[in-house]
Residue, then its C-alpha position, 0 to 999 in steps of 0.5 A: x519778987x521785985x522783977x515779978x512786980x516789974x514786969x506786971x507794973x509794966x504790963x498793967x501800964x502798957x495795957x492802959x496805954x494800948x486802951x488809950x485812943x488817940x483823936x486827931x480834929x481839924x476845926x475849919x470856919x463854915x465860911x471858906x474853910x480856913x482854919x480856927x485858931x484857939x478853939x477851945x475843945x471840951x470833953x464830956x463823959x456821957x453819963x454821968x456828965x462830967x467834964x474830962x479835958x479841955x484843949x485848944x487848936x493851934x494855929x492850924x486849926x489842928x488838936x489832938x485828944x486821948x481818950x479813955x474810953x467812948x462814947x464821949x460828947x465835944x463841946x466845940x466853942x470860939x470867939x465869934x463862931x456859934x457852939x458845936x455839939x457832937x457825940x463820938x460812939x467810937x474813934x473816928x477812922x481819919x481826920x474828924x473835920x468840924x467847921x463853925x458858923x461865924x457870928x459877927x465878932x471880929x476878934x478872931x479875924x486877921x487883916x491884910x491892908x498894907x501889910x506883907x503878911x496876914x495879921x491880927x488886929x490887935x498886933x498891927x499898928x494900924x486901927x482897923x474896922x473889919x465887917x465880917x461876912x455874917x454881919x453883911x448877910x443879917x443886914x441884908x446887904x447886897x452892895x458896898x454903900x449897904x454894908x457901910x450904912x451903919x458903920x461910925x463915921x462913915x455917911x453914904x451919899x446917893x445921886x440918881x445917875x451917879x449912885x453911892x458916894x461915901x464921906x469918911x472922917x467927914x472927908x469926901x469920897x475923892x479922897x477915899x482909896x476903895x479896893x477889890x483885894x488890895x487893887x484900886x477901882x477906877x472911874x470916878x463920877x464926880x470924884x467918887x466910886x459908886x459902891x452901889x457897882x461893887x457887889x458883896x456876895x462873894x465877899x468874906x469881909x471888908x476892912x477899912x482904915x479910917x485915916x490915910x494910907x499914902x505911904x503904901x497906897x498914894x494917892x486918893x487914900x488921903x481920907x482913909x481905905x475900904x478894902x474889900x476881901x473876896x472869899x478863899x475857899x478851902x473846902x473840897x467841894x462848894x456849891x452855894x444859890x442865893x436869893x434876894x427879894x425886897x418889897x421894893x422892887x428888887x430882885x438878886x440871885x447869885x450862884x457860886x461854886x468851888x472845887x479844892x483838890x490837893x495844892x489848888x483852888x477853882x471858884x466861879x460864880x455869877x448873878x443878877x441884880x435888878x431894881x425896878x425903880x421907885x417914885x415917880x416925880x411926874x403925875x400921871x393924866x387920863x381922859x374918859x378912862x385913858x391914860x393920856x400922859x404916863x408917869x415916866x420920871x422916877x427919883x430912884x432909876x431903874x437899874x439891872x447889873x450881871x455879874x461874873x466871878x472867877x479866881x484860881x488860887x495854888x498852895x505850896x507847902x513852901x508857903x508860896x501862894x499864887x491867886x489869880x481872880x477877876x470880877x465882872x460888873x455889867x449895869x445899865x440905869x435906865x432915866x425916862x424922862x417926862x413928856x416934853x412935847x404933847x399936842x394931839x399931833x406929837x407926844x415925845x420924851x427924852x430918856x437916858x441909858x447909862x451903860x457901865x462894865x467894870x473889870x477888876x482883875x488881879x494876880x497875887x504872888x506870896x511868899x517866904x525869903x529867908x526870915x521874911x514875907x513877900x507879896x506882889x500884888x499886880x492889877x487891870x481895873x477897866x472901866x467904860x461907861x456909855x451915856x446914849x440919850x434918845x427921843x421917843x415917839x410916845x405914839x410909835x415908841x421908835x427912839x432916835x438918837x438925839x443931836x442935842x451937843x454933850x448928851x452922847x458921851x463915851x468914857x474908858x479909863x484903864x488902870x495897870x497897878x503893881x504894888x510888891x511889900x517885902x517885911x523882914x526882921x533885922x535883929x530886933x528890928x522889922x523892915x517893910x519896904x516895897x514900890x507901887x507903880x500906877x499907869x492910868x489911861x483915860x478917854x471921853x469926849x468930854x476930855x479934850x485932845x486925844x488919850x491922856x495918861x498918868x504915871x506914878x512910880x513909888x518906893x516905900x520903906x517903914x521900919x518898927x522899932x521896939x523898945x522897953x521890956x518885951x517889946x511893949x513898946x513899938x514905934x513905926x517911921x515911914x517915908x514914900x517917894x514917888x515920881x509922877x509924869x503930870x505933876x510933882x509928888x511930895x515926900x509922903x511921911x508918916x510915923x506909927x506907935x504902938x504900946x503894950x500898956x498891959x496885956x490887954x490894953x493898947x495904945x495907938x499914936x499916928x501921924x501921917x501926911x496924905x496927898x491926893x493927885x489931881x485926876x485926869x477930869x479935874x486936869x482935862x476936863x472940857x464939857x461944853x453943852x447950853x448949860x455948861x462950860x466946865x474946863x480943867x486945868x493941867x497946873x493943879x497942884x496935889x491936895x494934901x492932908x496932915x492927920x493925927x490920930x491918938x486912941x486906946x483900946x482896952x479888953x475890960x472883960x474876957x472869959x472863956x467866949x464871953x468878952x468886952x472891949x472899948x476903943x476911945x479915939x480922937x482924929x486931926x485932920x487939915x487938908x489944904x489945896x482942895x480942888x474944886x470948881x470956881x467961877x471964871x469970870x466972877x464979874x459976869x453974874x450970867x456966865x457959866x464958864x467954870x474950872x477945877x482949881x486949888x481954893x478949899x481947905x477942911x479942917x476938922x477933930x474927931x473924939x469917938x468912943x466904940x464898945x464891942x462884945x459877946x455875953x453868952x449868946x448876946x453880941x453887941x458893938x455900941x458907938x458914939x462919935x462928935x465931929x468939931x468941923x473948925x471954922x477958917x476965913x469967913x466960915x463959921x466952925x460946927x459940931x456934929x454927932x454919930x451914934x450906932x448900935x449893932x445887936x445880934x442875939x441867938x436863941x439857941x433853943x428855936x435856932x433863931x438869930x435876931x439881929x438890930x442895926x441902928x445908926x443916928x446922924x445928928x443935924x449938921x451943915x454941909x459946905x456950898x460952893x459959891x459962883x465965886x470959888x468961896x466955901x460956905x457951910x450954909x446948907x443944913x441937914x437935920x437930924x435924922x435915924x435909921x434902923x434896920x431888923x432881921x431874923x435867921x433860921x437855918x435848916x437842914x444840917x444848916x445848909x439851907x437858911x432864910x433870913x427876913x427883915x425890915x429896913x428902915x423902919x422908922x421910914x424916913x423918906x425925905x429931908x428938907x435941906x437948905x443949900x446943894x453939897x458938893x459930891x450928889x448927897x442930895x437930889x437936885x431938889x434941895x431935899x435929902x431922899x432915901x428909899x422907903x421901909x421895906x421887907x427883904x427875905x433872903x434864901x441861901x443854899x449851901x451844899x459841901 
């Protein structure tokens, strides 16, 4: 009898488990198709409703589920992405692929500046500010200086020829490293990159490091780093058509595609961007009903960019990885001048053409060596610009080159770049190592002589520490030696904490040294034209930074996909030997003989306070930020303010996202170089606000979306400031000028 009772126990029990169904899903990000780790998968019986399960993927994005019996509803949710329903009438044949829509929260993002291997940002030891992709589109971003526009501590410049310059910390933009994928960009105008060359539609985030990066980075990253990360797109197929619109005259396309097939990735994409210019400084004339003298002279100049994209990427299961991408920018800024001469016998004008092509090229290799990761990241930045200025013939509308001295110029500078970052564990301890070896080569006509070239070769070592239980503890030293070809490097320092307060709160202290090279302009420079006589000097020493850094970050609230988190952070920064222009011959009120030399120096302390989270449908991210500039010599000390808030809501009934970006900038000084060499904070900026608006809406199974939206709502055009800056924030005219509100509508196709 008792066998007999066996035996259909254990009939009874195989028969449960052959009813059992065994559901394997695969949970991807929409944008790219990378995994989503600790997504949270629920199970519903259908009717009634009733919770059955709830599991979440693993760091593959991977999760197995056993089911009873079908049909069953999944409730897919995670931090940062929109939910996902689905009904499941029978048990899928394969794979069950699910991909979510990120919204804007960054909690589930990774980073990969200045470190060997990807890294969530609450284990690095680093502080890190990530602007997703999500972000970039609601805003209606096209470009660089956009996206950063209404970031906390970050103000964006605008020149007319030279395009958007970007202070951070309150430092210049010199001294800010900007990157394509870990590779620099070349071509300073004026010591700054224009963010207006670098286009985000094949971007996925942009990560910035407010604070210096010299160990790994060198020179120019003395203020801080912009990384911008361009897409990995994993799905099988992709094919992706963009449309942008704005009132005021701009029109972009962009068109991308991507083929993933077993070990390896091909994506190529291209666009044009085209701005037709707006406000015109002249008046136009007309006479019995004919125009007789044409408005020309634009404050915002016409400008047209084509671009091209194309990367390859291969996947070993080994963990190698080879990525090989290059990115093409063609632009062209058209400056009309005013009528010059008009007579009844001749009406000419002088227009400039400022044509640019920039390439970024890059080949990656990763990988795993014993216990460690390694990366080597090798680079080929080009970059050309040529300014032709012509007379026309306003009658004939022929144009002619004009022989004027310094109005014709052509610049090329090319960049080799090879950076390679090995990170292993030593017992307890984790060891980063690595070089960085930068070849720059640099010819215009204003540089005097032929060529010119810098080389710069680096070692760096930093090793994390652990102490206390569970490694709540970490400390970070670092040191980079280099040898350069121009000058002598210093020994760059640096030393990083991290602590484990409690499982949700953190504390970060930094100290580090940053330098920054004199650039072959600043040592080369020879401009000598009727208003100009600008020479460099090749005995410039590296300005050099001491900062200090101290913040806590603490997650008050987290539950399920609802959270809030708070950062308080408060920055040093002394920077000495800055290099600017002086006055050669100060005793000659008329003379206009200028060179670059080491006579400024910026100190300043930063306190802010950051507020990110997600409650039910609502994301918002809310800061506030006090800038102390501290007087020295015979200049005066200052404070400034910062606030922002970024709001992003879903009405999951109508399918509708709103989306608020605001950002207030407090009345604040701006440092005005005397004919002397002397630096004074005499000019002013008054206090002004910025808000933009947008509203999205996704149709056919989301592979079609429009989002509108207004920006600058509150139509600031034009600020009266005392005093010129230094770095082309404000137009010659002693005014602060922004383009005026305007409506953009945004059209994007998505087939995969």
């Amino acid at each position: 009898m008792r066998n007999l009772l066996l035996v259909l126990g254990f009939i009874l029990y195989a028969t449960s488990v052959w009813a059992q169904h065994t559901v394997h899903i695969h949970i991807g990000s929409k944008e790219g198709g990378s995994a989503v780790e600790s997504a949270y998968v629920n199970v519903y019986q259908r009717e009634p409703k009733l919770l059955l399960q709830t599991q979440a993927t693993d760091s593959a994005g991977n999760v197995v589920l056993t089911i009873d019996k079908f049909p069953i509803e999944l409730q897919i949710s995670a931090f940062g992405y929109d939910k996902e329903h689905l009904v499941l009438e029978s048990q899928p044949s394969s794979v069950l692929t699910i991909f979510l829509i990120k919204r804007f929260s960054s909690l589930n993002e990774v980073v990969v500046t200045g470190v060997a291997a990807p890294i969530k940002p609450q284990n690095a030891l680093a502080s890190y500010k990530i602007i997703t992709a999500e972000s970039i589109r609601a805003q209606g971003a096209i470009t660089l200086n956009e996206a950063l526009s209404t970031q906390l501590n970050i103000n964006i410049g605008s020149d007319p020829v030279l395009g958007s310059s970007v202070r951070m910390q309150g430092i210049s933009g010199d001294k800010v490293k900007v990157m394509v994928d870990g590779v620099a960009l070349n071509g300073r105008e004026n010591g700054n990159i224009d963010l207006g060359q670098i286009n985000l539609a094949n971007v996925q985030r942009v990560e910035l490091v407010q604070g210096p990066m010299s160990i790994i980075y060198g020179s120019d990253a003395l203020g801080g780093v912009i990384n911008v990360i361009e897409k990995e797109n994993r799905k099988p197929f992709e094919l992706q058509a963009t449309a942008n619109y704005e009132t005021i005259g701009k029109y972009n396309f962009n068109l991308a595609t991507a083929r993933s097939w077993k070990k390896h990735t091909l994506s190529i994409g291209g666009g044009r961007n085209y701005f037709e210019g707006w406000k015109y400084l002249d008046t136009m004339m007309t006479s019995n009903g004919d125009t007789i003298h044409p408005q020309r002279n634009l404050l915002f100049k016409p400008k047209t960019q084509y671009l091209a994209n194309l990367s390859y990427q291969y996947r070993a299961k080994s963990g190698f990885k080879l990525n090989f991408a290059t990115d093409y920018l063609n632009e062209r800024v058209s400056n009309k001048g005013m009528i010059s001469v008009y007579s009844p016998y001749k009406i000419t004008a002088q227009d400039e053409y400022y044509n640019t092509d920039r390439v970024i090229t890059r080949l990656g290799l990763e990988g795993k060596l014993h216990t460690g990761n390694w990366k080597i990241l090798n680079g080929y930045v080009l970059y050309k610009r040529v300014r032709s200025t012509y007379l026309k013939d306003m009658n004939t509308l022929n144009e002619t080159l004009s022989s004027d001295p310094g109005v014709q110029d052509t610049s090329r500078f090319a960049d080799i770049t090879s950076r390679g970052i090995y990170q292993r564990n030593w017992g307890k301890l984790e060891l980063t190592s690595g070089y960085d070896i930068t070849i720059q080569q640099g010819y215009t006509k204003k540089i005097s002589g032929d060529n010119h070239a810098i080389q710069d070769y680096a070692a760096f070592a930093m090793v994390s520490i652990p102490f206390l239980k569970n490694e709540q503890l970490k400390v970070q030293p670092g040191l980079r030696a280099a040898y350069n070809t121009k000058f002598s490097s210093p020994l760059i320092p640096a030393l990083n904490v991290l602590f484990n307060v409690a499982p949700r709160v953190q504390i970060r202290a930094s100290y580090a040294k940053g330098f920054r090279a004199p650039s072959l302009k600043e040592m080369y420079l020879q401009f000598v034209d009727v208003n100009h006589r600008v020479f460099g000097n090749e005995n410039l020493k590296p300005e050099v930074g001491q900062h200090i850094q101290l913040s806590l970050s603490a997650m008050v609230h987290k539950k399920s996909t609802n959270y809030t988190q708070i950062m308080l952070s408060g920055y040093f920064n002394d920077v000495t030997n800055g290099i600017v222009l002086v006055k050669v011959y100060p005793d000659k009120p008329t003379d206009i003989t200028y060179q670059y030399a080491n006579q400024s120096r910026m100190r300043n302390t930063i306190g802010s306070l950051q507020v990110e989270g997600q409650q039910q449908n609502l994301h918002y991210m809310l800061g506030y930020s006090y800038v102390q500039t501290l007087g020295q010599d015979s200049m005066k000390g200052f404070g400034a303010s910062e606030a922002t808030g970024n709001f992003s809501y879903y009405w999951q009934k109508a399918k509708l996202n709103f989306s608020l970006f605001y950002k207030y900038t407090g009345a604040q000084p701006f440092l005005r170089m005397a004919i002397d060499g002397s630096a004074n904070y005499d000019g002013r900026q008054p206090a002004y606000q910025m808000m933009d608006a947008s509203i999205e809406r996704k149709f056919l199974n989301k592979k079609f979306s429009i989002t509108a939206g207004v920006k600058n709502i509150f139509n600031v055009q034009t600020l009266s400031a005392t005093g010129l800056t230094q770095g082309g924030v404000h137009s010659g005219n002693g005014t602060l000028n922004f383009l005026p509100r305007s409506i953009f509508t945004t059209l994007r196709f998505t087939l995969d």
